[in-house]
Backbone as XML, in Angstrom:
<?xml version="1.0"?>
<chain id="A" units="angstrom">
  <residue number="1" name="UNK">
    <atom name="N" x="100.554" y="106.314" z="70.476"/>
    <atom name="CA" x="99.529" y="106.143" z="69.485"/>
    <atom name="C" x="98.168" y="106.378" z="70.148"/>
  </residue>
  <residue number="2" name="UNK">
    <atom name="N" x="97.447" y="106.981" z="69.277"/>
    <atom name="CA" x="95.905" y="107.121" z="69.808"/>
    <atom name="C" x="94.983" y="106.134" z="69.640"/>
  </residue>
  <residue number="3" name="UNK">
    <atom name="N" x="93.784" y="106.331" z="69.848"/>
    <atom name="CA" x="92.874" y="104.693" z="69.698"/>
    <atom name="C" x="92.466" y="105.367" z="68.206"/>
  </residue>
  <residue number="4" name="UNK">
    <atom name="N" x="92.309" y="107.056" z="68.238"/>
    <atom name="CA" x="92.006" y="107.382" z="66.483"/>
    <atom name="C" x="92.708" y="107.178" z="65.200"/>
  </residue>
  <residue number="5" name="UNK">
    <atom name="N" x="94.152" y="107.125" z="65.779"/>
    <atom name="CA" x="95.110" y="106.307" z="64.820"/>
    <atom name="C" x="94.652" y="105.067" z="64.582"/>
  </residue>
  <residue number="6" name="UNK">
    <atom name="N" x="94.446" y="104.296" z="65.159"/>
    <atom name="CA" x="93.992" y="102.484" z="65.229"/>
    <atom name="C" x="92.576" y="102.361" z="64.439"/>
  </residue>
  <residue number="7" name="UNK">
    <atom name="N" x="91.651" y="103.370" z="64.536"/>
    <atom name="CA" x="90.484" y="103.098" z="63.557"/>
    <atom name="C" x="91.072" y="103.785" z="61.978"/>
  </residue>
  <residue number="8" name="UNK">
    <atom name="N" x="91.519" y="104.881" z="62.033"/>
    <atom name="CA" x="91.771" y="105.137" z="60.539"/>
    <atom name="C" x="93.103" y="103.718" z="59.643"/>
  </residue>
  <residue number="9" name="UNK">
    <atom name="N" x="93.553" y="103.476" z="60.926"/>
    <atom name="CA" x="94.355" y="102.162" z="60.086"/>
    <atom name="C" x="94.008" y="101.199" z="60.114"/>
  </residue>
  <residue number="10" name="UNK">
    <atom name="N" x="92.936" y="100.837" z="60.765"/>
    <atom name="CA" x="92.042" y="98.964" z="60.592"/>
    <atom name="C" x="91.027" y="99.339" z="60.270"/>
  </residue>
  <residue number="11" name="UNK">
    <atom name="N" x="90.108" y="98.234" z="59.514"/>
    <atom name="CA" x="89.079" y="97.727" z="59.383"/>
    <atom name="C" x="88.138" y="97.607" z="60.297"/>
  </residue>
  <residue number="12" name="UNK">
    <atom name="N" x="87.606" y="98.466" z="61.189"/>
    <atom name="CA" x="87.056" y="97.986" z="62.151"/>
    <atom name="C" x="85.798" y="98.706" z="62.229"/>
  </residue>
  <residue number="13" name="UNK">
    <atom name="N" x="84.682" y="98.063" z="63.164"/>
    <atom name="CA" x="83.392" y="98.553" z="63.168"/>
    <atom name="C" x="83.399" y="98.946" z="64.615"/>
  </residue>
  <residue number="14" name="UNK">
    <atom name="N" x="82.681" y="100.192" z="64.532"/>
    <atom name="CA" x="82.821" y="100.720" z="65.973"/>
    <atom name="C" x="81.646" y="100.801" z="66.871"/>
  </residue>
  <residue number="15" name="UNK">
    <atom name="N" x="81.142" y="100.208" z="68.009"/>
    <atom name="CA" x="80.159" y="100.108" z="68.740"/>
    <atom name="C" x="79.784" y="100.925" z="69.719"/>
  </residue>
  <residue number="16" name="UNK">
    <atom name="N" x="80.871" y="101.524" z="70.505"/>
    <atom name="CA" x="81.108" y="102.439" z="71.346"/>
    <atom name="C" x="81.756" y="103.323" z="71.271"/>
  </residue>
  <residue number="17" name="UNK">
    <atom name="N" x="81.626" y="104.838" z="71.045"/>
    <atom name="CA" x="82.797" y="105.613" z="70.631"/>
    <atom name="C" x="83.317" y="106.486" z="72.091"/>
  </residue>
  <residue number="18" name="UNK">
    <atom name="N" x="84.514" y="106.176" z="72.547"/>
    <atom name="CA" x="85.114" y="106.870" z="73.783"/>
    <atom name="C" x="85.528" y="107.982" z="73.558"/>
  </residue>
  <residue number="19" name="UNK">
    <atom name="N" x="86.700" y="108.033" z="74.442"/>
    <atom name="CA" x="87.295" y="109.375" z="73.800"/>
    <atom name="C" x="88.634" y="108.692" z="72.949"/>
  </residue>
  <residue number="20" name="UNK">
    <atom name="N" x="88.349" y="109.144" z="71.359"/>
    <atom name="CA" x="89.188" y="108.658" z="70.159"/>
    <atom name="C" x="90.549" y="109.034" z="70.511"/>
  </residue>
  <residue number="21" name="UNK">
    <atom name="N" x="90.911" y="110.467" z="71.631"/>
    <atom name="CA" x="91.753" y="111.225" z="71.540"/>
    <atom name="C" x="92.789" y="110.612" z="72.696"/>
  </residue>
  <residue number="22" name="UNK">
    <atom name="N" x="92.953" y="108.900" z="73.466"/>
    <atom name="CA" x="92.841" y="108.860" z="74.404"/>
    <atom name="C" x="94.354" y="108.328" z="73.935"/>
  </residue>
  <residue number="23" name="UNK">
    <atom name="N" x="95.420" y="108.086" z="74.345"/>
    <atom name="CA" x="96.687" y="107.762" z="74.230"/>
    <atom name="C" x="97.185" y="105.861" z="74.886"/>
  </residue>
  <residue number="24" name="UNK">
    <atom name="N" x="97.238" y="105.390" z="73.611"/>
    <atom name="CA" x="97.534" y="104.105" z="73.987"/>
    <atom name="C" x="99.238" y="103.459" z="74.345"/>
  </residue>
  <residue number="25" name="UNK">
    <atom name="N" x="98.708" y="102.969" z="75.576"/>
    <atom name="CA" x="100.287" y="102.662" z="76.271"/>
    <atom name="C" x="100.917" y="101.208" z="75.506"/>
  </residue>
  <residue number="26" name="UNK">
    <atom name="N" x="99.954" y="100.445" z="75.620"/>
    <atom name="CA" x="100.770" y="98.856" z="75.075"/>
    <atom name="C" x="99.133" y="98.463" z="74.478"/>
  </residue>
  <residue number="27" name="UNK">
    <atom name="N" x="99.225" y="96.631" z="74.817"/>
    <atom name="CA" x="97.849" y="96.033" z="74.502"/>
    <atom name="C" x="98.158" y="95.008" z="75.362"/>
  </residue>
  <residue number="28" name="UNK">
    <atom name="N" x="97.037" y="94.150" z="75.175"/>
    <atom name="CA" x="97.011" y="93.095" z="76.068"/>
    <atom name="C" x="96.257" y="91.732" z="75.242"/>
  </residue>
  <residue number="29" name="UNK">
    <atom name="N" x="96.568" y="90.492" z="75.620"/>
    <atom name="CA" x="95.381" y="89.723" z="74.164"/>
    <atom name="C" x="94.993" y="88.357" z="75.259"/>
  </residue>
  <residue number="30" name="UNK">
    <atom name="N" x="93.411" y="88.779" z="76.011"/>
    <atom name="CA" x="93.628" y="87.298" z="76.254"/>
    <atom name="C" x="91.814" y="87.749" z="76.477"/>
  </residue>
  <residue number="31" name="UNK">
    <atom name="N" x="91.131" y="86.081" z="76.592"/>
    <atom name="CA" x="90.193" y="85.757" z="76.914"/>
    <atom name="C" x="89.770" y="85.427" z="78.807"/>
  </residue>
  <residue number="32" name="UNK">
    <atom name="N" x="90.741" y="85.422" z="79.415"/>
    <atom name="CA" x="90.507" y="84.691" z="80.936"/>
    <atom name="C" x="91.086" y="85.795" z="81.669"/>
  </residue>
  <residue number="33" name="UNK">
    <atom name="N" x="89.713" y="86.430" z="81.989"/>
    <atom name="CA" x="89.364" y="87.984" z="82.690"/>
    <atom name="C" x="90.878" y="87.758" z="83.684"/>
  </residue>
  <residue number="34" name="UNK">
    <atom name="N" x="90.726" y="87.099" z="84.509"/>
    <atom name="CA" x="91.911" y="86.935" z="85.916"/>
    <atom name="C" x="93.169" y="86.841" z="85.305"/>
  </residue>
  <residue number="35" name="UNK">
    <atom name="N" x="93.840" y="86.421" z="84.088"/>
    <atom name="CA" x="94.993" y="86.568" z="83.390"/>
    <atom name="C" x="94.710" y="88.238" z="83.036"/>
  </residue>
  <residue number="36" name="UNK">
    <atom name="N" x="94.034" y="88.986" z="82.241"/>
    <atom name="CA" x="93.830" y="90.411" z="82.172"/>
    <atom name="C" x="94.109" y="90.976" z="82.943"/>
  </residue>
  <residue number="37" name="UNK">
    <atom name="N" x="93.328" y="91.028" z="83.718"/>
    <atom name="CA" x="93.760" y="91.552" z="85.931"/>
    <atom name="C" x="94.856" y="91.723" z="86.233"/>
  </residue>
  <residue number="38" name="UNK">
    <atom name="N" x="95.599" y="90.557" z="85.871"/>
    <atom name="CA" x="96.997" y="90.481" z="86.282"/>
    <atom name="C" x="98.221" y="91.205" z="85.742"/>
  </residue>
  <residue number="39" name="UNK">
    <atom name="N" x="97.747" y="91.141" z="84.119"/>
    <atom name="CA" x="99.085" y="91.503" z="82.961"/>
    <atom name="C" x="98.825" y="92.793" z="82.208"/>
  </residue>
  <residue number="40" name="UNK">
    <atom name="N" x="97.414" y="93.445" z="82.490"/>
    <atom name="CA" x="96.899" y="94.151" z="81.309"/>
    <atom name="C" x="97.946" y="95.735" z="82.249"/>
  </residue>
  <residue number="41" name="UNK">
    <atom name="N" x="98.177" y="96.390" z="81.682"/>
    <atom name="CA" x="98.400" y="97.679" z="81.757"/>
    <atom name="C" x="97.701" y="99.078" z="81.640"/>
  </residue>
  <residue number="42" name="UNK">
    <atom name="N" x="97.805" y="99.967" z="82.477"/>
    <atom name="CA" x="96.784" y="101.052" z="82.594"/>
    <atom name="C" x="97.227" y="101.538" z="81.068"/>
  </residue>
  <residue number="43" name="UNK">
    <atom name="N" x="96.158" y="102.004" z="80.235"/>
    <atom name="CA" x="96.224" y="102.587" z="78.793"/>
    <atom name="C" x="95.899" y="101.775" z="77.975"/>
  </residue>
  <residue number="44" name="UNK">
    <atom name="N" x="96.323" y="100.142" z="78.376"/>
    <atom name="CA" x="95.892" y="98.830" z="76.854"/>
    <atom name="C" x="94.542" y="99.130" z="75.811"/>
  </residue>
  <residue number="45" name="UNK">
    <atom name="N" x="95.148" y="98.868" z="74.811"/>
    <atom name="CA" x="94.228" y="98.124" z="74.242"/>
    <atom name="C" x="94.058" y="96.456" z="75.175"/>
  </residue>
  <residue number="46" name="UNK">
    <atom name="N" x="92.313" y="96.512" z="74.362"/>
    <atom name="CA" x="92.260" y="94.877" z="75.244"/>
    <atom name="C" x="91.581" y="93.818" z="73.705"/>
  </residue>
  <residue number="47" name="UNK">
    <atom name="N" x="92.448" y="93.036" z="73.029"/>
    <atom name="CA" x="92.119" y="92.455" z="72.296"/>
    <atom name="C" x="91.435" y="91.095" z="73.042"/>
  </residue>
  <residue number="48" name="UNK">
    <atom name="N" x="90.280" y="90.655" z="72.356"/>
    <atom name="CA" x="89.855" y="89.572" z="72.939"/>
    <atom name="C" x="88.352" y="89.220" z="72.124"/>
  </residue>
  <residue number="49" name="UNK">
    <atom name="N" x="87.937" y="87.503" z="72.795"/>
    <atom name="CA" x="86.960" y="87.222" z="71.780"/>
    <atom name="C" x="85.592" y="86.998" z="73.142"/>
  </residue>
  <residue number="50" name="UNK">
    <atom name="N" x="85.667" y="87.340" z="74.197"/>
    <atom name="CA" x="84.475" y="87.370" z="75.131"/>
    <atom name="C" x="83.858" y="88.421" z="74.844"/>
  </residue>
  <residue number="51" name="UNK">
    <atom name="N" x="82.757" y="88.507" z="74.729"/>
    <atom name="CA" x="81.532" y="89.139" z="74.594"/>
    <atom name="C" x="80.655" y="89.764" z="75.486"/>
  </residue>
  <residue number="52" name="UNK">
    <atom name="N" x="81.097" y="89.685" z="76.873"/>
    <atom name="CA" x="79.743" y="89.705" z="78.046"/>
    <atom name="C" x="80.330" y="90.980" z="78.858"/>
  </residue>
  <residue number="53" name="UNK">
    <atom name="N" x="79.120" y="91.043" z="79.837"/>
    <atom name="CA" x="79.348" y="92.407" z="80.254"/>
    <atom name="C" x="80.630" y="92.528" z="81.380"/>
  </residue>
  <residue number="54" name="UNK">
    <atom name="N" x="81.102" y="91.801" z="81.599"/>
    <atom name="CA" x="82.382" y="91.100" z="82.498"/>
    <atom name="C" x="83.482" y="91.826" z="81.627"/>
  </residue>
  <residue number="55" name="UNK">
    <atom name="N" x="84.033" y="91.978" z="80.844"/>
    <atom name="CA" x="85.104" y="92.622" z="79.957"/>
    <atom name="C" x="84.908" y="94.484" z="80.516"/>
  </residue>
  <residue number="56" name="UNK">
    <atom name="N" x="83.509" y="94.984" z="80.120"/>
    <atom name="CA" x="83.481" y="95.927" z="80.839"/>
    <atom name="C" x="84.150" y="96.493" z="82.182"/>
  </residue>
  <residue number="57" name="UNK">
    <atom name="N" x="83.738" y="95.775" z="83.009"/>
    <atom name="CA" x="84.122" y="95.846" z="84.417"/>
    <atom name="C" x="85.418" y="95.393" z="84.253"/>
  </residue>
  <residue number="58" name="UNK">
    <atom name="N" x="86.430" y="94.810" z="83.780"/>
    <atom name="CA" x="87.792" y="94.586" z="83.774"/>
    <atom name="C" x="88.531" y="95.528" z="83.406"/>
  </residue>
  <residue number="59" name="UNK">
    <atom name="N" x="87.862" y="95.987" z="82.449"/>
    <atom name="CA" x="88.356" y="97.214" z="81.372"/>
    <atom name="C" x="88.426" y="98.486" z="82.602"/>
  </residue>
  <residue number="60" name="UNK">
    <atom name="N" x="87.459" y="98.764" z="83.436"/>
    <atom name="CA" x="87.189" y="99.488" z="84.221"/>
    <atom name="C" x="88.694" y="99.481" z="85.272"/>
  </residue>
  <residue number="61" name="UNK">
    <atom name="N" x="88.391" y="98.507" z="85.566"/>
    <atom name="CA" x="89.324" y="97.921" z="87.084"/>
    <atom name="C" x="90.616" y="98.039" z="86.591"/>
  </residue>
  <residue number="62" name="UNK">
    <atom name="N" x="91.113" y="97.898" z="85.398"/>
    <atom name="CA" x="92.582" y="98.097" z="84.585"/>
    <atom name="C" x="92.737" y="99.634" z="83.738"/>
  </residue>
  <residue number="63" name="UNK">
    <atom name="N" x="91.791" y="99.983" z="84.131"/>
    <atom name="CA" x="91.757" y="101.620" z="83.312"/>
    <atom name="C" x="92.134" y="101.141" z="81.854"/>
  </residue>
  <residue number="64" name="UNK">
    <atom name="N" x="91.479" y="100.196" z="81.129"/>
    <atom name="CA" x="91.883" y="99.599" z="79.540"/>
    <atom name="C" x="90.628" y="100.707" z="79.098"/>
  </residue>
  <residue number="65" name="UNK">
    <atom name="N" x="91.246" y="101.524" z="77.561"/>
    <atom name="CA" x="89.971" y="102.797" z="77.290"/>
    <atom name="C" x="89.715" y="101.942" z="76.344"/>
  </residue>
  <residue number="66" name="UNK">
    <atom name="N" x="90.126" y="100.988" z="75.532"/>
    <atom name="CA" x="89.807" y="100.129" z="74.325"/>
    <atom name="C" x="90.124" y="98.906" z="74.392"/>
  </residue>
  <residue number="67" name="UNK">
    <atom name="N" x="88.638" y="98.645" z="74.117"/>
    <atom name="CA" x="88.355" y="97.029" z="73.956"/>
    <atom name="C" x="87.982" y="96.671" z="72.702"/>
  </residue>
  <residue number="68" name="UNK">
    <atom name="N" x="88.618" y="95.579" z="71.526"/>
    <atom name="CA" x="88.550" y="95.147" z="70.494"/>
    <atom name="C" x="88.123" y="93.672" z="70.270"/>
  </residue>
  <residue number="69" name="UNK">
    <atom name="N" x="86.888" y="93.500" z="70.242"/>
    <atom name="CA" x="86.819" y="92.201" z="69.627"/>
    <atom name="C" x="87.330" y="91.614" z="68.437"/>
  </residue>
  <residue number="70" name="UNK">
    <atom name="N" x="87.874" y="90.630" z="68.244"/>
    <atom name="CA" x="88.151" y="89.606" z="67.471"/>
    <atom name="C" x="87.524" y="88.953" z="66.951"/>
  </residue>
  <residue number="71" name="UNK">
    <atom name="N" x="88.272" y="88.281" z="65.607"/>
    <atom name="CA" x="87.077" y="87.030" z="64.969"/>
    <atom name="C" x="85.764" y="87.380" z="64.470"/>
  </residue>
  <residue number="72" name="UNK">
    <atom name="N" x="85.485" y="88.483" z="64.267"/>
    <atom name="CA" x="84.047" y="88.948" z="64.073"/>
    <atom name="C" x="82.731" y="88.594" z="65.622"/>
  </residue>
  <residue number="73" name="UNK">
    <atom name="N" x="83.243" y="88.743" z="66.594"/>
    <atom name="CA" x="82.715" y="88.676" z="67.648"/>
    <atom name="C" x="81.537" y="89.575" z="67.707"/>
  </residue>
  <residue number="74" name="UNK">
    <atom name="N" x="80.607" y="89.713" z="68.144"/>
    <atom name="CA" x="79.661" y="90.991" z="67.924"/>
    <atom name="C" x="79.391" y="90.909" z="69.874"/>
  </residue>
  <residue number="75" name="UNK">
    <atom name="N" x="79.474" y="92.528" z="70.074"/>
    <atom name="CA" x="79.230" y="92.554" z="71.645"/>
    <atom name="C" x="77.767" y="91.967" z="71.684"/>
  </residue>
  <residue number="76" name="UNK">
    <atom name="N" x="77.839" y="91.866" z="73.042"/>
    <atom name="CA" x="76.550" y="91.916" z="73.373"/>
    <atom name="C" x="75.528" y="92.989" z="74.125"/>
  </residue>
  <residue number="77" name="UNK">
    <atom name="N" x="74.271" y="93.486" z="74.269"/>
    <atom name="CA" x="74.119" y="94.459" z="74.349"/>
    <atom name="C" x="74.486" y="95.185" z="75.643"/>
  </residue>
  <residue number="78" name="UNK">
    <atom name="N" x="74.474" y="94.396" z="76.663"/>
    <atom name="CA" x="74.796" y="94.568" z="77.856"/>
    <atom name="C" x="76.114" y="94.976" z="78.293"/>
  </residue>
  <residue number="79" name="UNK">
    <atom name="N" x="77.248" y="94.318" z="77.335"/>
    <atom name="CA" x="78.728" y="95.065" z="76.887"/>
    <atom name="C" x="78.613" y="96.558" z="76.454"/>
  </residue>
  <residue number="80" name="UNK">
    <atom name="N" x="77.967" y="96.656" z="75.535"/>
    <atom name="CA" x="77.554" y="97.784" z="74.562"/>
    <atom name="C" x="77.278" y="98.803" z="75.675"/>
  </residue>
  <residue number="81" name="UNK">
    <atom name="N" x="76.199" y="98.476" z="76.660"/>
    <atom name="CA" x="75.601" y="99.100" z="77.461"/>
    <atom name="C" x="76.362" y="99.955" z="78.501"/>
  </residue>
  <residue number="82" name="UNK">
    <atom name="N" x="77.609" y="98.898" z="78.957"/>
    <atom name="CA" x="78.346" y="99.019" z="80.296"/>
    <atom name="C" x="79.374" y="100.035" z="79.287"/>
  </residue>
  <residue number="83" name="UNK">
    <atom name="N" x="80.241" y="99.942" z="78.109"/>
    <atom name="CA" x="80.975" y="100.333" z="77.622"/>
    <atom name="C" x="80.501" y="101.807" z="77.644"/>
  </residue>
  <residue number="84" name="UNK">
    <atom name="N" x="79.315" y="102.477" z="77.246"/>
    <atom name="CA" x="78.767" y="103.666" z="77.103"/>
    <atom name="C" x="78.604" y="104.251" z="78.301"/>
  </residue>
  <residue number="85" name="UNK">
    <atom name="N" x="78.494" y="103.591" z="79.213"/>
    <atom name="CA" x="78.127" y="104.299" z="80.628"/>
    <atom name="C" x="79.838" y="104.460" z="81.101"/>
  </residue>
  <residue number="86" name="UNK">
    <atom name="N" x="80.984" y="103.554" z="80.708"/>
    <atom name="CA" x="81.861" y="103.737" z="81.257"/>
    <atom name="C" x="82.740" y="104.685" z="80.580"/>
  </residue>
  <residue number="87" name="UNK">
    <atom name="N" x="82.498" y="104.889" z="79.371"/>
    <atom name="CA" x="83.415" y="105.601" z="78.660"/>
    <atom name="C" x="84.430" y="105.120" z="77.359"/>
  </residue>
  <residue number="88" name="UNK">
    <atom name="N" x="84.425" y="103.676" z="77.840"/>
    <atom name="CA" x="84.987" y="102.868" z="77.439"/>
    <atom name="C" x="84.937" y="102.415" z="75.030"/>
  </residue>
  <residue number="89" name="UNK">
    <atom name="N" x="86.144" y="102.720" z="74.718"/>
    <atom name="CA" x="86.068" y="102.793" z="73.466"/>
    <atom name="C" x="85.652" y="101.474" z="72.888"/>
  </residue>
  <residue number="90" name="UNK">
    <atom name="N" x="84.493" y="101.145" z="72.314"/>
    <atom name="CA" x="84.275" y="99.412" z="71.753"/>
    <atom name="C" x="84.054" y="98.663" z="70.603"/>
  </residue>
  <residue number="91" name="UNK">
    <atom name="N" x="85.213" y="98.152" z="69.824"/>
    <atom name="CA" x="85.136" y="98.153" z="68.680"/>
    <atom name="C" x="84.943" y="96.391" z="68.100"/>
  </residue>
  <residue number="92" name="UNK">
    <atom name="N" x="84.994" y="96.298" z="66.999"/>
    <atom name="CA" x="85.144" y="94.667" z="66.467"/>
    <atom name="C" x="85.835" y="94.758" z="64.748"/>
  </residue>
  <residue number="93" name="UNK">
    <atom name="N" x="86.110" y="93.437" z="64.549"/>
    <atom name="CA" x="87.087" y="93.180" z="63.714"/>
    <atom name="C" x="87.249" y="91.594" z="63.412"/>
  </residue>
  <residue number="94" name="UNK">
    <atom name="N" x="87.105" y="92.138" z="61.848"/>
    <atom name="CA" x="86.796" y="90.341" z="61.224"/>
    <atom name="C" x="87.562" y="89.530" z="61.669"/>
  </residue>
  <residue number="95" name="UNK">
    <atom name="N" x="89.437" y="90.415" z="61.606"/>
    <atom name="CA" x="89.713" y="89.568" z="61.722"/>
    <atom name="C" x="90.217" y="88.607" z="63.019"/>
  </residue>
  <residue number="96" name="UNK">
    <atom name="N" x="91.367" y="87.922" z="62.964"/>
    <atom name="CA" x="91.586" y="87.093" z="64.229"/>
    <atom name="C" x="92.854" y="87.971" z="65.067"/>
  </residue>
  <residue number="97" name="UNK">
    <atom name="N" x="92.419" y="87.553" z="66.319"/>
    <atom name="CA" x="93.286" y="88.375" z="67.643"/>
    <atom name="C" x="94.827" y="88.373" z="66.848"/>
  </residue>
  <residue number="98" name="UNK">
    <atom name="N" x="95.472" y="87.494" z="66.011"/>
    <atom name="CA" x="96.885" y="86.990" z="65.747"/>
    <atom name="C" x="97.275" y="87.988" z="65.082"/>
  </residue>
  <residue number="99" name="UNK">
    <atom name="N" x="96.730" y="88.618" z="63.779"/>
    <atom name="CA" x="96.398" y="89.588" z="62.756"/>
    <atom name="C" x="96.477" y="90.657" z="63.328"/>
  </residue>
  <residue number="100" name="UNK">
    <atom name="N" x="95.538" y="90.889" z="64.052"/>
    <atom name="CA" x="95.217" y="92.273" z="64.919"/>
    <atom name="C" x="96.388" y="92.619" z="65.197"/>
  </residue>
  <residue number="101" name="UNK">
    <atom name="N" x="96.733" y="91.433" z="65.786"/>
    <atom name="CA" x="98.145" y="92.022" z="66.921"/>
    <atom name="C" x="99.482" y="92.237" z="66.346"/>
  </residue>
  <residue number="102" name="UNK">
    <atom name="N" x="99.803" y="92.071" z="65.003"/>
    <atom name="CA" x="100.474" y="92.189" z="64.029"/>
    <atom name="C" x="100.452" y="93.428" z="63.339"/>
  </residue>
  <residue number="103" name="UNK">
    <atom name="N" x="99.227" y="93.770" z="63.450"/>
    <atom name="CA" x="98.547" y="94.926" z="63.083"/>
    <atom name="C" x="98.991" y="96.220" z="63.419"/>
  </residue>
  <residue number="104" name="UNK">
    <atom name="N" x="98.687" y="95.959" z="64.968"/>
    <atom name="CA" x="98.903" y="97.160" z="65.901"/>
    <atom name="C" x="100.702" y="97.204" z="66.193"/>
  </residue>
  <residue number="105" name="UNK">
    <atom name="N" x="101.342" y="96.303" z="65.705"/>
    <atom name="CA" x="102.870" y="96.320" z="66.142"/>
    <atom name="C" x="103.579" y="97.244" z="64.697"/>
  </residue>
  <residue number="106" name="UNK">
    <atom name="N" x="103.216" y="96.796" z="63.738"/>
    <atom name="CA" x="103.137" y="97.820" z="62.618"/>
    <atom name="C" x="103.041" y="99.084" z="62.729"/>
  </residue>
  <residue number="107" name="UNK">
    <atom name="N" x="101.934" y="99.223" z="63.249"/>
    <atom name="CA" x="101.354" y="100.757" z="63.167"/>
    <atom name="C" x="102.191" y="101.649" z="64.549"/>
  </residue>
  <residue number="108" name="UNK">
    <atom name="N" x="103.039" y="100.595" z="65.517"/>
    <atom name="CA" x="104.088" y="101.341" z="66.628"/>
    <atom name="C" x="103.893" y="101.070" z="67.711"/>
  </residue>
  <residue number="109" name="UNK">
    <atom name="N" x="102.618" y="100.143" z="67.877"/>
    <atom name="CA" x="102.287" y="99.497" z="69.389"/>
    <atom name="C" x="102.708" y="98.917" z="69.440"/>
  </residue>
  <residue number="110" name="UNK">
    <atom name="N" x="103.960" y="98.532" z="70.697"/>
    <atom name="CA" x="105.091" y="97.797" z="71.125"/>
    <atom name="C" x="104.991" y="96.988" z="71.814"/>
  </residue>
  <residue number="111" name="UNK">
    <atom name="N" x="104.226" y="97.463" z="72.859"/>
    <atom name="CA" x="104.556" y="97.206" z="74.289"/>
    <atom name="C" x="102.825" y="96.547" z="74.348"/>
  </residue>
</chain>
C-alpha cells in the first residue's frame, strides 16, 4: 500500500506532503519515542499523539516516511519544520490512534 492510498481513504489533513508514491511496509502506534526505536519497522506508518520535533528525528533514525497524528493533535511548527526538511510525509486525524488502526487494517495494512 502507498501513503497515497491512505489519504484518498481517510479523512485526513495533510501538513507535510512527502513522497505520496512511497510504499508502506506495516505501522507502528505508540507515544514513547524509545518503544518506536525499538519495534517500528523501516517503511511504517507512525501513528501517534506527540507533537514535538523529537518524532521527526525518530522517524528519521527508523526510515518511518509517515507520521500520523491522532486525536486531532495539531503538529507543532518545529515538527512541521523538521518533517519538510526531512522528507518526511505529515499528516493528522480527528480521529483516535484505535480507529486509525482499524482503519489501515481494512484498507490491507497488516503488518
Amino acid at each position: 500500500m502507498r501513503i497515497s492510498e491512505v489519504f484518498r481513504s481517510l479523512d485526513l489533513e495533510i501538513h507535510v506532503e512527502g513522497d505520496l508514491g512511497k510504499a508502506l511496509s506495516g505501522g507502528v502506534v505508540g507515544d514513547l519515542l524509545s518503544f518506536v526505536m525499538k519495534v517500528a519497522g523501516e517503511g511504517s506508518v507512525w501513528i501517534t499523539v506527540q507533537n514535538h520535533v523529537n518524532v521527526a528525528a525518530v522517524a528519521v533514525l527508523k526510515e518511518i516516511p509517515f507520521v500520523l497524528l491522532a486525536s486531532g493533535r495539531v503538529p507543532s511548527p518545529e515538527l512541521v519544520d523538521r518533517c519538510r526538511q526531512e522528507g518526511i510525509t505529515l499528516a493528522t486525524s480527528a480521529l483516535d490512534a484505535y480507529p486509525l488502526c482499524g482503519k489501515l487494517y481494512e484498507l490491507g495494512l497488516k503488518d
